[in-house]
BALOBA-1460 file (C-alpha; in Angstrom, 3 decimals):
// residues 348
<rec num="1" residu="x" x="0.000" y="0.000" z="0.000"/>
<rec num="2" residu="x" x="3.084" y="2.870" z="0.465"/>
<rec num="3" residu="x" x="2.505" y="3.475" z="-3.703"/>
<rec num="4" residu="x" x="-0.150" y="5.370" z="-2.293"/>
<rec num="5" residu="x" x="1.488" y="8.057" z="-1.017"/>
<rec num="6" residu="x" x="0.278" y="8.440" z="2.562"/>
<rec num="7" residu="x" x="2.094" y="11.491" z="4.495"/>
<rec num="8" residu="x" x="2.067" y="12.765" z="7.783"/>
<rec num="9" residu="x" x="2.686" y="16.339" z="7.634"/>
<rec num="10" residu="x" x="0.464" y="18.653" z="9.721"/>
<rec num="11" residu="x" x="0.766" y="21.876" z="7.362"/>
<rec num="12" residu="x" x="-2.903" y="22.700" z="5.269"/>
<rec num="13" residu="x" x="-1.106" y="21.365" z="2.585"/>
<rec num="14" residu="x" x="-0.086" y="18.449" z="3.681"/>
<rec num="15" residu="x" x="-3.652" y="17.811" z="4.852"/>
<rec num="16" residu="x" x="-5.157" y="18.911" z="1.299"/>
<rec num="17" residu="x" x="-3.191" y="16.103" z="-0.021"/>
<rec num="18" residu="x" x="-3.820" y="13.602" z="2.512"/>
<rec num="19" residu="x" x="-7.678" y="14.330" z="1.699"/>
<rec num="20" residu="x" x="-6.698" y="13.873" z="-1.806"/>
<rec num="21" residu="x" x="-5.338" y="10.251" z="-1.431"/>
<rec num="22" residu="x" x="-7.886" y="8.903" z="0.798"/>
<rec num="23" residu="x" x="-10.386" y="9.427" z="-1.836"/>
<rec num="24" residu="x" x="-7.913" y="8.123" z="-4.423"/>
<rec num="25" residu="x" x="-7.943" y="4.986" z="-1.925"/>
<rec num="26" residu="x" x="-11.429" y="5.101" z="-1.338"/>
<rec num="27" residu="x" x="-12.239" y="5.216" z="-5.180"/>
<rec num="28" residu="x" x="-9.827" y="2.097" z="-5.766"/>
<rec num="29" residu="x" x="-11.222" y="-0.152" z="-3.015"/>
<rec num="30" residu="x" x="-14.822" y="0.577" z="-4.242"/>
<rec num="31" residu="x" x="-13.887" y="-0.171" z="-7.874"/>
<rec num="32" residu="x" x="-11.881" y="-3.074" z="-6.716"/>
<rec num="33" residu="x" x="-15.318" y="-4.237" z="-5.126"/>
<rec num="34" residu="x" x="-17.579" y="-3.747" z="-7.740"/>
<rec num="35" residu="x" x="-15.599" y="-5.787" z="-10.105"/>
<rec num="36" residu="x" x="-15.482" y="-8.322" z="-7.826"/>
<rec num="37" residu="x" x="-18.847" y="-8.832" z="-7.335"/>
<rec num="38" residu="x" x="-19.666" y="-9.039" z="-10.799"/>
<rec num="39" residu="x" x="-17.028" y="-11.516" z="-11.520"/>
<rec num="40" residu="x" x="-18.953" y="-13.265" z="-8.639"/>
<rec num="41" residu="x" x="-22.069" y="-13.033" z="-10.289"/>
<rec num="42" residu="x" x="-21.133" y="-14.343" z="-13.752"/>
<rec num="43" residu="x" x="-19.175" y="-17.311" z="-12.484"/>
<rec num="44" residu="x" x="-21.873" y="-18.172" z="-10.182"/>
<rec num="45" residu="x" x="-23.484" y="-21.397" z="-11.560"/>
<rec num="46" residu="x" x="-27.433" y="-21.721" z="-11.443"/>
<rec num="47" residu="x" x="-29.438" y="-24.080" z="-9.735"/>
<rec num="48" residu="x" x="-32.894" y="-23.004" z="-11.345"/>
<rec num="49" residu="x" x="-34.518" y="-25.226" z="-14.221"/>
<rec num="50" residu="x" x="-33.840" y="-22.701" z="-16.324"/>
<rec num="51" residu="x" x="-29.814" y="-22.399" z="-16.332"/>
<rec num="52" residu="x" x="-27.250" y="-24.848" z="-17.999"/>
<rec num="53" residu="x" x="-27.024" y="-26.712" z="-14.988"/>
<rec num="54" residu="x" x="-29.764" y="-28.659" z="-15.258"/>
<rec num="55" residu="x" x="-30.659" y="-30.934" z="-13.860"/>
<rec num="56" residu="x" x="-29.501" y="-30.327" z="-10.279"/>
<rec num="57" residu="x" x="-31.535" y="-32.929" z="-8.828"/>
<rec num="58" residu="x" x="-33.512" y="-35.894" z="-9.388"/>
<rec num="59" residu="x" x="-36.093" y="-35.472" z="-11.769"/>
<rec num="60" residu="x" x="-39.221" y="-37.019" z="-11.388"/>
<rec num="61" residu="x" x="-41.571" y="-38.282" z="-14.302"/>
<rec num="62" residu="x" x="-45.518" y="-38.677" z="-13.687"/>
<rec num="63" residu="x" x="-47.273" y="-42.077" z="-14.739"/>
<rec num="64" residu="x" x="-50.979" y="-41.441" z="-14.836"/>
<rec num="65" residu="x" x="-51.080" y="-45.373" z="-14.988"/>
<rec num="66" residu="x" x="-50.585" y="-48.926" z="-12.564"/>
<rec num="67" residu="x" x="-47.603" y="-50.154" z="-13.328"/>
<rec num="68" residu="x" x="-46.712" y="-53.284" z="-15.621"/>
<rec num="69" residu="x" x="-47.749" y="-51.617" z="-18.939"/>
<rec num="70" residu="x" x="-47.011" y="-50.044" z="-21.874"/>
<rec num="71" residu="x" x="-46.881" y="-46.734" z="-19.986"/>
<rec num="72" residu="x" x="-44.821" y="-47.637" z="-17.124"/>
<rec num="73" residu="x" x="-41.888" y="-49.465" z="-19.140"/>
<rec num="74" residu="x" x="-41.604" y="-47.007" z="-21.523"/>
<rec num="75" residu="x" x="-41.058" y="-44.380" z="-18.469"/>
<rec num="76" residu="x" x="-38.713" y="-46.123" z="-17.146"/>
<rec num="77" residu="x" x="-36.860" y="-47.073" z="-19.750"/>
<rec num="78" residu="x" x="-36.522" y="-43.729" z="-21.171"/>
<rec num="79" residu="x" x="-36.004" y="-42.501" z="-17.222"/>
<rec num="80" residu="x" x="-32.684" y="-44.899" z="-16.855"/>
<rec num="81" residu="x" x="-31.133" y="-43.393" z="-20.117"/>
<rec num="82" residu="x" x="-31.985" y="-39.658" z="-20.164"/>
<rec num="83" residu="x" x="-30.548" y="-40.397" z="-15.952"/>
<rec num="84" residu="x" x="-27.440" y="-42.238" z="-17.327"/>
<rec num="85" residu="x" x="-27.365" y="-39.526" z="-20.230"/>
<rec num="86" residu="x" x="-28.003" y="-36.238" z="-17.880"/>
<rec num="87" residu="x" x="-26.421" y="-37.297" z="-14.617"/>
<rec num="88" residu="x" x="-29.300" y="-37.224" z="-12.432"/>
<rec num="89" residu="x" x="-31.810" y="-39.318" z="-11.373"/>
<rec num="90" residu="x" x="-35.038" y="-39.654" z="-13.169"/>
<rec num="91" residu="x" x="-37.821" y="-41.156" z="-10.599"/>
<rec num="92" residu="x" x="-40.734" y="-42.962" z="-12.196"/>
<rec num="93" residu="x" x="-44.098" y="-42.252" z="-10.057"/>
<rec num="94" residu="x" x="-47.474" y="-43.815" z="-10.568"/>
<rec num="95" residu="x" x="-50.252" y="-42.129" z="-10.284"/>
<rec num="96" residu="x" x="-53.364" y="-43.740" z="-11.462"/>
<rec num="97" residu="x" x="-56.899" y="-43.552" z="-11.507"/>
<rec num="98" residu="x" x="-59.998" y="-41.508" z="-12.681"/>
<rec num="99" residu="x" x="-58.929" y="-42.869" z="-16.163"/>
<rec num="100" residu="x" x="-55.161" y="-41.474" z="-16.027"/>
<rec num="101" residu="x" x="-56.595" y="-38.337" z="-15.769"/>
<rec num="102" residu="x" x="-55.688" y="-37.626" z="-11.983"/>
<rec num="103" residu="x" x="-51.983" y="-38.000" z="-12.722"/>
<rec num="104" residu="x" x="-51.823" y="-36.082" z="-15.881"/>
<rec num="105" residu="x" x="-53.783" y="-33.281" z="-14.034"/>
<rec num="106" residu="x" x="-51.261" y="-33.184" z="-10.925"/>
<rec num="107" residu="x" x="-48.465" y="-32.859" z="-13.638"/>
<rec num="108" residu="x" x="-50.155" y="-30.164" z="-15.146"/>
<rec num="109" residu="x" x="-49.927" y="-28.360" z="-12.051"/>
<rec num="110" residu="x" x="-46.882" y="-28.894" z="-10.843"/>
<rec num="111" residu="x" x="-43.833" y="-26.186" z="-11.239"/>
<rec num="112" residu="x" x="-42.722" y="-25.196" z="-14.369"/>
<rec num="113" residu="x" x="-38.976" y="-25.839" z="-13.905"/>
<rec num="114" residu="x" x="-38.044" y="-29.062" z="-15.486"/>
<rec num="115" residu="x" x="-38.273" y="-31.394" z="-11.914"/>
<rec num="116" residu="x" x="-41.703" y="-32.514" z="-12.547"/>
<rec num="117" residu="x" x="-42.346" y="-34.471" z="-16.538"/>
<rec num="118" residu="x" x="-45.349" y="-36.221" z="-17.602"/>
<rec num="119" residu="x" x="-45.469" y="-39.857" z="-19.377"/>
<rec num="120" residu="x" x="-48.087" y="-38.161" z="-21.891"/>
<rec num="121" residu="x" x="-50.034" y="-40.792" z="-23.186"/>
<rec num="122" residu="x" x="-52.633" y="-40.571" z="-26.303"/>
<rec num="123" residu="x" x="-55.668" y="-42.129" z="-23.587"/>
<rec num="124" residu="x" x="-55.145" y="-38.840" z="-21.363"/>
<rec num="125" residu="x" x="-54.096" y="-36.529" z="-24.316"/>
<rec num="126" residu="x" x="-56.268" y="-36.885" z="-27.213"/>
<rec num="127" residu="x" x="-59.208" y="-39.261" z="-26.100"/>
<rec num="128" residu="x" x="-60.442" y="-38.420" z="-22.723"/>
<rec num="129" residu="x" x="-60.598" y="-34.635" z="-22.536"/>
<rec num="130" residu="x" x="-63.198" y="-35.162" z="-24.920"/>
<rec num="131" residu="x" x="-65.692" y="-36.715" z="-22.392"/>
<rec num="132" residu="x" x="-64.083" y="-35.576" z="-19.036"/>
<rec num="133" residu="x" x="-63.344" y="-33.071" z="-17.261"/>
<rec num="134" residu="x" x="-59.764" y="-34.049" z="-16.196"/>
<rec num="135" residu="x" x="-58.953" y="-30.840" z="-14.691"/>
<rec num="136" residu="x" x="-56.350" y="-29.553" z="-17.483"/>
<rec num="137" residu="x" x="-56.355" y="-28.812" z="-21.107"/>
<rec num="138" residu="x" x="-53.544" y="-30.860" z="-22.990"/>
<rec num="139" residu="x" x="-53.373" y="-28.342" z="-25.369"/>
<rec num="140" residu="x" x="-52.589" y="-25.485" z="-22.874"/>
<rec num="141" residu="x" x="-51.383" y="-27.204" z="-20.361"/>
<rec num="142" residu="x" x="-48.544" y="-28.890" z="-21.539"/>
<rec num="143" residu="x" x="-45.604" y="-28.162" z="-23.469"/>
<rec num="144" residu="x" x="-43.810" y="-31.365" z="-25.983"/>
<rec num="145" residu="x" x="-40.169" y="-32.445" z="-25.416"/>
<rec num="146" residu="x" x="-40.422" y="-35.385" z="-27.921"/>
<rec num="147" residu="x" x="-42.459" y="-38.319" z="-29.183"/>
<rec num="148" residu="x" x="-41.176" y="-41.270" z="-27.654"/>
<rec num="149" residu="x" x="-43.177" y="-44.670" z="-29.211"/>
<rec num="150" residu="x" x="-45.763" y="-46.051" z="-31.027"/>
<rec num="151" residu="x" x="-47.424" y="-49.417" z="-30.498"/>
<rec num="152" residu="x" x="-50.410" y="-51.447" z="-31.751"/>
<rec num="153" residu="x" x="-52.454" y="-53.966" z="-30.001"/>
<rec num="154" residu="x" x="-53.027" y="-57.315" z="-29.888"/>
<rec num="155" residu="x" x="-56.430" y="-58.951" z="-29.962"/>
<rec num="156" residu="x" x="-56.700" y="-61.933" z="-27.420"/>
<rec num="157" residu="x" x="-59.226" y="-63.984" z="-25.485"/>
<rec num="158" residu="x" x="-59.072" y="-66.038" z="-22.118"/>
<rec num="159" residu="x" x="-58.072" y="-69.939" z="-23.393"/>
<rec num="160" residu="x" x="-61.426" y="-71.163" z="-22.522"/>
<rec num="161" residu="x" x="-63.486" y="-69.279" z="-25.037"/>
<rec num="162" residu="x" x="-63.993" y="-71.769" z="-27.558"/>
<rec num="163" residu="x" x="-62.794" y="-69.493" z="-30.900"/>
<rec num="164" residu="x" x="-59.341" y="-69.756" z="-32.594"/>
<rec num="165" residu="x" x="-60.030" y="-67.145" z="-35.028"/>
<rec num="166" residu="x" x="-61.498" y="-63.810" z="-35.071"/>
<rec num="167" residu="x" x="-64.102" y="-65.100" z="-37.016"/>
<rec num="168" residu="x" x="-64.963" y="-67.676" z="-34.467"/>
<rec num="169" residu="x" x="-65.026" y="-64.363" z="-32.299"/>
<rec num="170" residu="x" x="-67.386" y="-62.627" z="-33.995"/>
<rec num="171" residu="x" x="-69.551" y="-65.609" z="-34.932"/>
<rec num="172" residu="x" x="-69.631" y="-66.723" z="-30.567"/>
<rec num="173" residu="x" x="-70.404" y="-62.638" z="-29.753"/>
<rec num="174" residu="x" x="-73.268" y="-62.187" z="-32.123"/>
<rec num="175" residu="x" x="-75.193" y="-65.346" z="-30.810"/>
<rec num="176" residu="x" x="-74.819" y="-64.382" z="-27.235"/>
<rec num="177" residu="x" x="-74.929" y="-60.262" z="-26.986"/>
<rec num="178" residu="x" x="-74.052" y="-59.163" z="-24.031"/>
<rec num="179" residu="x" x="-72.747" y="-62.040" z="-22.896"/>
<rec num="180" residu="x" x="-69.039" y="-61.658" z="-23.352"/>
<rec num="181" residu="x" x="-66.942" y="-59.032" z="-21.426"/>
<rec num="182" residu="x" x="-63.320" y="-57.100" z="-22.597"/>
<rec num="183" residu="x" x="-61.172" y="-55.455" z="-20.383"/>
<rec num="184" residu="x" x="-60.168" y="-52.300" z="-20.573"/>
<rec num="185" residu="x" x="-57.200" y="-50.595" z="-18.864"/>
<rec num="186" residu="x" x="-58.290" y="-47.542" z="-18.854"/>
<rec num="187" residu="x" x="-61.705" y="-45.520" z="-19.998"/>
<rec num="188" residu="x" x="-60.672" y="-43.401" z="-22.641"/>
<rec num="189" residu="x" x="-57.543" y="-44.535" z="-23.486"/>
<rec num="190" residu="x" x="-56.823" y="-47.425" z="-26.065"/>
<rec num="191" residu="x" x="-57.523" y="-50.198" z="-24.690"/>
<rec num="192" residu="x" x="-61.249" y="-49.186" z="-24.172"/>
<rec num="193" residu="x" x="-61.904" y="-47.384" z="-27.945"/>
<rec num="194" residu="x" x="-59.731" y="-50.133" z="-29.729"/>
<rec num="195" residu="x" x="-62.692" y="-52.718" z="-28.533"/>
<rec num="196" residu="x" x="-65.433" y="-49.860" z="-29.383"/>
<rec num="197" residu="x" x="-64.147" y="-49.354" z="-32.993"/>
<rec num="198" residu="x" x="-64.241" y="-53.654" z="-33.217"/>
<rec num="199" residu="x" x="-67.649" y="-53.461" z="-32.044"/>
<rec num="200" residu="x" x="-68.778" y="-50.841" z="-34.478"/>
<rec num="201" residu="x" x="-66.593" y="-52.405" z="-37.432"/>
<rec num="202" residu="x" x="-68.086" y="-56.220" z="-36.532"/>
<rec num="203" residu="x" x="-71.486" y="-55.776" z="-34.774"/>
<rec num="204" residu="x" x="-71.068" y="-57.626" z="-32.159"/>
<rec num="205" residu="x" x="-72.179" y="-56.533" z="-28.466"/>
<rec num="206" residu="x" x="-69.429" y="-57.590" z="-25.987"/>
<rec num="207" residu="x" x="-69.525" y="-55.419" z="-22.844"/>
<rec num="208" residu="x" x="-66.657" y="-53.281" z="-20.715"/>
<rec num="209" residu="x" x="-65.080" y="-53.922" z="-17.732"/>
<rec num="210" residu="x" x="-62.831" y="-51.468" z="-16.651"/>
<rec num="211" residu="x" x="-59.664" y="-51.589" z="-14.671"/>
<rec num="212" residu="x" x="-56.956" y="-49.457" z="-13.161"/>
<rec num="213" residu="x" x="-54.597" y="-49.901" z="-16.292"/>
<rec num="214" residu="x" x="-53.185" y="-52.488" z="-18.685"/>
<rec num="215" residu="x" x="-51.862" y="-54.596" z="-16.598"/>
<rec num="216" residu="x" x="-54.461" y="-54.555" z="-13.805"/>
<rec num="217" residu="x" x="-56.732" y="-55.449" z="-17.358"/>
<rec num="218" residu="x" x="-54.269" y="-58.433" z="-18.323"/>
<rec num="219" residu="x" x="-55.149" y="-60.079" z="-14.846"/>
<rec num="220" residu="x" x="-58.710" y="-59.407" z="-15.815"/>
<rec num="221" residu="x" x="-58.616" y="-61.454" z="-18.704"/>
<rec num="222" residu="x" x="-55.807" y="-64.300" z="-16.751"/>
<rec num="223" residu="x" x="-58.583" y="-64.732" z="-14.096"/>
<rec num="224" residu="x" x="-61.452" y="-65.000" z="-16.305"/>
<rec num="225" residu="x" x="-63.742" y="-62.242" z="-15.289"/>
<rec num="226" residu="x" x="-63.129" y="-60.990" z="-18.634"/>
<rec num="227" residu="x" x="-62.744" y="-63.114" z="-21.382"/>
<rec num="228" residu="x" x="-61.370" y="-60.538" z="-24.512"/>
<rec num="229" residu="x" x="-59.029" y="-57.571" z="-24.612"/>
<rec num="230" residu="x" x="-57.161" y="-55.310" z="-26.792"/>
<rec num="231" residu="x" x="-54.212" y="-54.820" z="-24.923"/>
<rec num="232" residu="x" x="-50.772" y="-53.466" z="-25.987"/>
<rec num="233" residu="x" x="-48.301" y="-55.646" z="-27.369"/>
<rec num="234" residu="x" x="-46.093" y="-54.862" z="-24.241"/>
<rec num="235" residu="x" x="-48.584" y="-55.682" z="-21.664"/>
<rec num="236" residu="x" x="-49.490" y="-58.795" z="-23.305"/>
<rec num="237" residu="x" x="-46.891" y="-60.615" z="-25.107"/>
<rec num="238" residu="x" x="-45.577" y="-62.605" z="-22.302"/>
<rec num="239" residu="x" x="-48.951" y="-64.021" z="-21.368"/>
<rec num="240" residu="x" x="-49.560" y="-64.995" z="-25.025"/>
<rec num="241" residu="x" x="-46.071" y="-66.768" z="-25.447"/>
<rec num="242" residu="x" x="-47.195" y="-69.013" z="-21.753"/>
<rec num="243" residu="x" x="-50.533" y="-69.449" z="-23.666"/>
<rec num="244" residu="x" x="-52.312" y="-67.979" z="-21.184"/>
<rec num="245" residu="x" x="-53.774" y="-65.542" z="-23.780"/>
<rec num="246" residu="x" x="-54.712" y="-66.757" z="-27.102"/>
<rec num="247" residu="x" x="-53.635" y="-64.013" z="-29.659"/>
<rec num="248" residu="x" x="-56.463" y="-64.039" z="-32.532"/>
<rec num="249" residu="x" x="-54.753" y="-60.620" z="-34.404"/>
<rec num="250" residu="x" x="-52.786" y="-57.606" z="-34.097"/>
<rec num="251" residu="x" x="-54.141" y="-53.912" z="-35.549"/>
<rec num="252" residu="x" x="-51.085" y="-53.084" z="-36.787"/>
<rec num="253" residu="x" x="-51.025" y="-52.511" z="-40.648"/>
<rec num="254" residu="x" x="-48.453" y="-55.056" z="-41.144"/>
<rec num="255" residu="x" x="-47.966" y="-58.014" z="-38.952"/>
<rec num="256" residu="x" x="-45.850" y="-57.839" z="-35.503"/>
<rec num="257" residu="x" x="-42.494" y="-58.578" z="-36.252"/>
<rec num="258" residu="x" x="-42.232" y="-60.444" z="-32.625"/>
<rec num="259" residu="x" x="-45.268" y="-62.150" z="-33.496"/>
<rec num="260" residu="x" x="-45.181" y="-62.731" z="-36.951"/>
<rec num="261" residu="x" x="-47.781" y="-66.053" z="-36.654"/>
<rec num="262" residu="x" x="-50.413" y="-63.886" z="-35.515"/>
<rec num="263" residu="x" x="-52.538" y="-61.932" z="-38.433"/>
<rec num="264" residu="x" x="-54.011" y="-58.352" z="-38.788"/>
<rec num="265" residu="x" x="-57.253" y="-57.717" z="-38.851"/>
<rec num="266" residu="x" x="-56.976" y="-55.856" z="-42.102"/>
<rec num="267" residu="x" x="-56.128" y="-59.611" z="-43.235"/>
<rec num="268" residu="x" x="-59.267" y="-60.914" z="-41.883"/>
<rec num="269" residu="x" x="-60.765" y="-58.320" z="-43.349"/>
<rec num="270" residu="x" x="-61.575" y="-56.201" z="-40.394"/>
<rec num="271" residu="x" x="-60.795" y="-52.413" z="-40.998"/>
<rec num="272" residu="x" x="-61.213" y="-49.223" z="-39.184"/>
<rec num="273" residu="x" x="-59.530" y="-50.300" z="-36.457"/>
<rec num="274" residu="x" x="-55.858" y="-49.451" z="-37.115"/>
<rec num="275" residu="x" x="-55.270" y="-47.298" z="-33.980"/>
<rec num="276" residu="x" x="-51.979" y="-46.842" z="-32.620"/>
<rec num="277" residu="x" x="-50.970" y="-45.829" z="-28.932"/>
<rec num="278" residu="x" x="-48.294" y="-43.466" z="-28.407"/>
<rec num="279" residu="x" x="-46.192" y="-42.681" z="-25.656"/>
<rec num="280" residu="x" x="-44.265" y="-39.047" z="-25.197"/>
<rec num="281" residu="x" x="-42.810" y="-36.856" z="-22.832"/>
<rec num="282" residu="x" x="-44.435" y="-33.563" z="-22.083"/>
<rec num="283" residu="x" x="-43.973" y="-31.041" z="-18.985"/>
<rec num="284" residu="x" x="-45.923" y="-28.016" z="-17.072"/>
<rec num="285" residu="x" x="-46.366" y="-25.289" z="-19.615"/>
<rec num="286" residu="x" x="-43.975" y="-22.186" z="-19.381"/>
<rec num="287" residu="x" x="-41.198" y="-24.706" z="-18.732"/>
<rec num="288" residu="x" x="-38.300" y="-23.142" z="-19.369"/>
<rec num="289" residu="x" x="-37.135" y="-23.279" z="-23.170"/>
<rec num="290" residu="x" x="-33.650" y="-23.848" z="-22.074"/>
<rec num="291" residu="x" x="-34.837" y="-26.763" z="-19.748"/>
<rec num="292" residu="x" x="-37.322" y="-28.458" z="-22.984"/>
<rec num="293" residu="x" x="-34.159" y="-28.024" z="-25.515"/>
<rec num="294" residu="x" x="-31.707" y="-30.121" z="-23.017"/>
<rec num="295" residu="x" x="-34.218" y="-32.621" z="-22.385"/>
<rec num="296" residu="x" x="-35.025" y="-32.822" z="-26.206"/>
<rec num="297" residu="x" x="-31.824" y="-33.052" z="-26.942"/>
<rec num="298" residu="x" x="-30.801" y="-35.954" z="-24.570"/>
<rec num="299" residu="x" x="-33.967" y="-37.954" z="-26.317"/>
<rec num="300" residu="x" x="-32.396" y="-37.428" z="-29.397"/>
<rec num="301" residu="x" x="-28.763" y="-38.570" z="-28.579"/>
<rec num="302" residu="x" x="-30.092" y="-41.691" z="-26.464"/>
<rec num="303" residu="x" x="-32.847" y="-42.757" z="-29.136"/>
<rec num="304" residu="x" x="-29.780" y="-42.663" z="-31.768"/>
<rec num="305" residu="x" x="-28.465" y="-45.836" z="-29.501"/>
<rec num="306" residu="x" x="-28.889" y="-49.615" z="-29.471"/>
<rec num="307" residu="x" x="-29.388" y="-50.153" z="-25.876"/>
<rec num="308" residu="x" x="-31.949" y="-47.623" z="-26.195"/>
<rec num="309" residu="x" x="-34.054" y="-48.622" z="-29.302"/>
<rec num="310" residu="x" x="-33.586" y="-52.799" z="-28.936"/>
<rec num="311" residu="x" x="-35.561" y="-53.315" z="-25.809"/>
<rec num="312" residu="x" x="-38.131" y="-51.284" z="-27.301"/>
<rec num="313" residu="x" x="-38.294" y="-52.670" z="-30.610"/>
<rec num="314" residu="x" x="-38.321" y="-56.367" z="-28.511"/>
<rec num="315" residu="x" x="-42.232" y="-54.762" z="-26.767"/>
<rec num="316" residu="x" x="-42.858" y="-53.835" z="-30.493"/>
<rec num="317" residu="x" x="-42.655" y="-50.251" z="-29.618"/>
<rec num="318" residu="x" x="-41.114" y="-48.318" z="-32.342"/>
<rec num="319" residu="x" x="-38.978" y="-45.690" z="-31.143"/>
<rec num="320" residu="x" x="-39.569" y="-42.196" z="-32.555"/>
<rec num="321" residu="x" x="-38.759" y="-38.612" z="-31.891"/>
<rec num="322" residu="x" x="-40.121" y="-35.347" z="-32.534"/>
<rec num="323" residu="x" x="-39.188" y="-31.976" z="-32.117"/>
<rec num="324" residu="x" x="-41.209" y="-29.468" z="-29.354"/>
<rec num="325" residu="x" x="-42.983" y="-27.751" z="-32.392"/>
<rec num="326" residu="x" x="-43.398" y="-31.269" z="-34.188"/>
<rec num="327" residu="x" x="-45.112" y="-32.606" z="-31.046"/>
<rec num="328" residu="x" x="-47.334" y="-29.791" z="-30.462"/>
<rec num="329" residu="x" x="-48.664" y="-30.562" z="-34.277"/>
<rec num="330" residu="x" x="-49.123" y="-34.253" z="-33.592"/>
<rec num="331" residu="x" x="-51.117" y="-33.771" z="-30.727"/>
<rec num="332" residu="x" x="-53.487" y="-31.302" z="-32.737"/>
<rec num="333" residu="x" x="-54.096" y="-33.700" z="-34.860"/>
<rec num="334" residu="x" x="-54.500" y="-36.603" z="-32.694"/>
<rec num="335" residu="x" x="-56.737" y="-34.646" z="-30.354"/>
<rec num="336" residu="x" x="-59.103" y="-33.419" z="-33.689"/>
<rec num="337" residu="x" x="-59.068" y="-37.523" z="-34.796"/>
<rec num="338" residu="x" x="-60.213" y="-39.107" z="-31.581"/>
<rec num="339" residu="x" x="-62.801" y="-36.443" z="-31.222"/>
<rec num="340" residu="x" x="-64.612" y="-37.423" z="-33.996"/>
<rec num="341" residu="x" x="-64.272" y="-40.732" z="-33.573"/>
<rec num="342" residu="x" x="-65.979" y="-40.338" z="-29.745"/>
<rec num="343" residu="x" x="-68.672" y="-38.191" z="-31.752"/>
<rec num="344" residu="x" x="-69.155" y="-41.461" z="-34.276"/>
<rec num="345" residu="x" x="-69.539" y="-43.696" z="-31.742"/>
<rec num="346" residu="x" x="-71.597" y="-41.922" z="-29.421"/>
<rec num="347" residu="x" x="-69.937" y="-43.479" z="-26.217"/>
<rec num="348" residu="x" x="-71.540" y="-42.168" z="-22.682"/>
């Protein structure tokens, strides 16, 4: 500090000039502080959503479904990567009931920072907000990271119906209406209109049972208190391969390649009933953009990747992604489809 100049004299002058060098000092030190602090400031790393450092913590995605379906493994498979991918955790939670509609709603409310994701589903984003009143709007609610999936479903009956072939089916339903029950995962959601549009394509009368999700639906159909079901390929392939289901076709427009024995309807010559489920990831709207990008782009980098796309393609899930705009297009369209399709069939 003596480049400074400090003196001791006693004389006006001297005390003029001591004045003089204490602001001089006084100047430097608050300069010196000022720069300091806003070095501070720009090397200080965020721990919001909406910095780089994302994510700073786990990372939970929503699963408006039971587990053991299509819904939950595709959550969780996408959860390990984008975990293994991002560095953090990404915690799978299910939250059924109501229809999925009670999950996707507490997603819709929770915080906008990237912590909280929804496994979006086409059930609780295009079909049901048609006929409920879920408690969100998927197409305000929500903004798209990426597509994820796409399945179809398989057609199957309990081993003690007496019918090998979906004509067999429809031959047994039409001369006892009412008689035969399917299970349905959800209301609203695939695995209830998939049946609906076979109904209305066929003419046969087979009542709904519903249950809390595919799985839950699968054990419907094991125990017998339903005897058909359209369930996802993922929910139901290892019951068909222990023959505990009999798989009569698949709605896919070309057969399953991990069940290539079993037919399409559009073989048999059923049509109209080509519906596929999809699986995505959205979150809370006004997520932050830089939060949506980084997730986006982790789907894309881990989708590129065998050990991401093989155990999908083994469910018959065909891995897809989309971009954030791309999504928000999709579900437009989806959303307009299934709500004339609800309108056709005039469910209650």
């Amino acid at each position: 500090m003596s480049n400074l100049g400090f003196t001791g004299s006693g004389n006006s002058k001297g005390k003029q000039s001591l004045k003089s060098e204490m602001r001089c000092a006084v100047s430097y030190f608050v300069t010196l502080g000022l720069v300091l602090v806003v070095e501070g400031a720009v090397a200080q790393p965020t721990s919001t959503g909406a910095g780089g450092a994302y994510p700073v913590k786990p990372v939970r995605i929503i699963v408006p479904t039971s587990p053991g379906g299509g819904n939950d493994f595709v959550a969780r498979h996408v959860g390990q990567k984008l975990g293994e991918r991002l560095g953090q955790q990404f915690i799978v939670e299910n939250r059924p009931g109501a229809g999925g509609t009670i999950g996707t709603a507490q997603a819709a409310r929770a915080a906008p920072d990237g912590y909280t994701l929804l496994l979006g589903f086409v059930g609780q984003l295009a079909m049901s907000p048609h006929v409920e009143k879920g408690g969100y709007d998927p197409l305000k609610d929500f903004v798209g990271v990426s597509l994820l999936a796409s399945s179809y479903h398989i057609l199957g009956v309990h081993p003690s119906l007496p019918v090998h072939s979906v004509k067999q089916l429809i031959s047994f339903a039409k001369a006892r209406p009412g008689e035969l029950n399917y299970a349905s995962g959800n209301i609203w959601t695939p695995t209830h209109l998939v049946p609906e549009l076979f109904k209305s394509a066929t003419g046969v009368n087979i009542a709904a049972i519903q249950y809390k999700g595919s799985g839950p639906a699968a054990i419907g159909v094991l125990t017998g208190e339903a005897q058909v079901i359209f369930g996802g390929v993922t929910a139901l392939m290892s019951h068909v391969r222990a023959k505990r289901i009999v798989a009569l076709a698949v709605t896919s427009p070309a057969r399953s390649p991990i069940a290539p024995e079993v037919p399409t309807l559009v073989e048999l010559g059923v049509r109209g009933v080509e519906a596929p489920s999809w699986y995505s990831i959205v979150a809370p709207a006004a997520s932050p953009t830089e939060v949506i990008g980084k997730l986006h782009a982790g789907i894309v980098t881990i989708a590129a990747r065998p050990d991401y796309r093989e155990p999908l393609e083994r469910q018959a899930l065909e891995p897809t992604t989309t971009t954030p705009e791309q999504f928000a297009v999709f579900l437009q369209a989806e959303y307009d489809k299934w709500g004339r399709v609800i309108k056709s069939l005039k469910l209650q």
